[in-house]
C-alpha positions in Angstrom: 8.0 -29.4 14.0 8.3 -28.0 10.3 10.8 -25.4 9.3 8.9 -22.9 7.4 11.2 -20.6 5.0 11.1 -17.7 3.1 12.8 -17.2 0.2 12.8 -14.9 -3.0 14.9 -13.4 -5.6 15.2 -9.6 -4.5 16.3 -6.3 -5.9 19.5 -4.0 -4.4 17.1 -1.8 -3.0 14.9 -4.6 -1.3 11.8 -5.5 -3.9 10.6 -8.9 -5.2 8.5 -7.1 -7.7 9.2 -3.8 -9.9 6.3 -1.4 -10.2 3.4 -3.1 -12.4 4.7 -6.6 -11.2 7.5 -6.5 -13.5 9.6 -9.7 -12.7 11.9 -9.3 -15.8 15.0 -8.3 -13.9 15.2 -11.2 -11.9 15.5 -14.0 -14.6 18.0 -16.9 -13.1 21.2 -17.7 -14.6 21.5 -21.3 -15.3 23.2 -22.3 -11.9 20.5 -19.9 -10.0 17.5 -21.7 -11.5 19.4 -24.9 -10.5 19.2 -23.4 -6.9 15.9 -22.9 -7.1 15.2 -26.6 -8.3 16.8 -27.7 -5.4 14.9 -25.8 -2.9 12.0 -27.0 -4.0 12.8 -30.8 -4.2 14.2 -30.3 -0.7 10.4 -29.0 0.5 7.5 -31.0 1.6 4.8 -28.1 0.8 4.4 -24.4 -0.9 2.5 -22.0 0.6 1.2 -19.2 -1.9 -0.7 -16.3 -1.6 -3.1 -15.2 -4.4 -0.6 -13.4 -6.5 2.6 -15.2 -7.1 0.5 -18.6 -7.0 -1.4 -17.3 -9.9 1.5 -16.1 -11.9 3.5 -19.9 -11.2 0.0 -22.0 -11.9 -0.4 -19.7 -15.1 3.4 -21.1 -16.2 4.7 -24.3 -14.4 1.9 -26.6 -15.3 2.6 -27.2 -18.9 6.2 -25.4 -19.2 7.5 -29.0 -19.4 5.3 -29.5 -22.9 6.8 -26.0 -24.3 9.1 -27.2 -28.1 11.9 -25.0 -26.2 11.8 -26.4 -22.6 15.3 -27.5 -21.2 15.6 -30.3 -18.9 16.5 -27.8 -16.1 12.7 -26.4 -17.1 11.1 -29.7 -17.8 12.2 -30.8 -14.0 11.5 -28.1 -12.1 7.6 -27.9 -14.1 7.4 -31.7 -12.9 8.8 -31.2 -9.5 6.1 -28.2 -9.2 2.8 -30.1 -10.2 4.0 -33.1 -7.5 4.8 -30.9 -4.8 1.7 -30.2 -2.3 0.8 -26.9 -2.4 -1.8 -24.8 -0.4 -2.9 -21.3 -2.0 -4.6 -18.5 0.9 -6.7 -16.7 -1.0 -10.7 -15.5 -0.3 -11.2 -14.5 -3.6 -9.8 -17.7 -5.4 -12.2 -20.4 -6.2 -10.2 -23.1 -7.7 -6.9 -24.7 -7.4 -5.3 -27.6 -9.1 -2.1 -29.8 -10.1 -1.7 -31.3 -5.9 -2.9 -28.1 -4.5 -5.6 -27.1 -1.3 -7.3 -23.6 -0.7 -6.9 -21.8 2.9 -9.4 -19.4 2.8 -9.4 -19.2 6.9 -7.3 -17.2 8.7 -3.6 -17.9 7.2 -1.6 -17.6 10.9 -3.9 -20.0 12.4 -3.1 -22.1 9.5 0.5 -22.1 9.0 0.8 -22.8 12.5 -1.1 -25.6 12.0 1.0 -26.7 9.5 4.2 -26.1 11.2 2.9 -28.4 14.0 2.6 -31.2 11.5 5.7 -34.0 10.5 7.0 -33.3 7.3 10.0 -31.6 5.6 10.2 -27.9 5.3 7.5 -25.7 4.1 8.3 -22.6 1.8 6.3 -19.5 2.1 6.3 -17.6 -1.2 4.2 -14.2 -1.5 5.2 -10.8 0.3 1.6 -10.4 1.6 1.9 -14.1 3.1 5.1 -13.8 4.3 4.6 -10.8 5.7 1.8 -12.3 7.9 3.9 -15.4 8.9 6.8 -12.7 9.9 4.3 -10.8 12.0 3.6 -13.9 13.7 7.2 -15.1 14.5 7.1 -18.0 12.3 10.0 -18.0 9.8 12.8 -19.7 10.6 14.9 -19.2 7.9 15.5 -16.6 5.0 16.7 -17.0 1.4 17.4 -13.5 -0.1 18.9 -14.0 -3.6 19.7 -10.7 -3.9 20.1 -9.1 -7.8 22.6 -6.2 -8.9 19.3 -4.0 -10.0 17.5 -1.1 -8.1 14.0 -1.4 -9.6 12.9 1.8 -7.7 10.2 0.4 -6.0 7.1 -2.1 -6.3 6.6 -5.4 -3.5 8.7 -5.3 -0.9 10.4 -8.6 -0.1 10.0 -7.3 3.8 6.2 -5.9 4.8 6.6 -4.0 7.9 7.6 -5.4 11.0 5.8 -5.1 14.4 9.2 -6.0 16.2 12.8 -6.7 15.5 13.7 -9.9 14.8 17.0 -10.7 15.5 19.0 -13.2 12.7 21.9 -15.3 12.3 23.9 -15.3 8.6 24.5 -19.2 7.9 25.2 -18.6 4.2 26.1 -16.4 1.6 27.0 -17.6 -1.9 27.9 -16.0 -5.4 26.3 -16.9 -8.5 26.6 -15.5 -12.1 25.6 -12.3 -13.1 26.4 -10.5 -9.5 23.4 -12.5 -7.7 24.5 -13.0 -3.7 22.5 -15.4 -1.7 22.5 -14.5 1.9 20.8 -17.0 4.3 19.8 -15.9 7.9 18.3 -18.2 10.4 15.7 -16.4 13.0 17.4 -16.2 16.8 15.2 -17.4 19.0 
């Protein structure tokens, strides 16, 4: 069985968006973009919901062509387009660069998918994750969590039918006050 993780860069006060979408306090230090490389190397498929997947296909694709690129950049755009991908979305038509549309229910899906050989999955998208959470499928969280309160905008946690009880199996500095805490769900 698949370990299916979720994972985000989150404000102080618990957002993975500021009002209006605003991502522009979370922008990774060297070392934390480096992180993030390695998580996705490490996974066997994305799952996206509409939102985030549209702001990463509407970059990652061609950031590797951009004159000021690095070859942290230039990497992580080619590890991107390889990696399978699956978007949930019933309003999205068209996907591309490795990637499959789930426009069926998304539980049914990922649990599908979780049932399936392969390395870890990564579930990116509060609405998504939130679902999966709902559903008792995470097994492991990555909260990169910034020195900013933004005030408000996507939670990193949607609400929660039921506790779920967590195990700490990491924590981590980086530059620029970022602290990675990993949990593991208790089952």
């Amino acid at each position: 069985m698949r370990k299916l993780i979720y994972g985000m860069n989150v404000s102080l006060d618990g957002y993975i968006a500021a009002p209006g979408d605003d991502l522009g306090w979370s922008v990774p230090s060297d070392e934390l973009f480096q992180f993030w490389s390695d998580q996705l190397e490490a996974t066997g498929l994305s799952l996206y919901g509409r939102k985030l997947w549209q702001v990463m296909s509407s970059h990652w694709p061609t950031a590797d062509r951009q004159p000021d690129a690095t070859p942290a950049e230039i990497a992580y755009a080619r590890r991107w387009r390889d990696m399978p991908k699956a978007v949930f979305s019933s309003t999205t038509d068209k996907v591309d660069w490795n990637t499959r549309l789930v426009t069926g229910d998304a539980v049914t899906e990922i649990t599908r998918l979780k049932a399936e050989e392969g390395g870890p999955m990564a579930v990116a998208g509060a609405t998504l994750a939130g679902a999966a959470l709902r559903a008792g499928l995470i097994d492991e969280y990555l909260l990169l969590t910034a020195p900013v309160l933004v005030g408000g905008g996507t939670p990193f946690f949607t609400a929660v039918d039921s506790w779920v009880n967590l195990n700490l199996v990491e924590t981590r500095a980086f530059p620029d006050g970022v602290l990675l805490t990993r949990y593991e769900t208790r089952r």
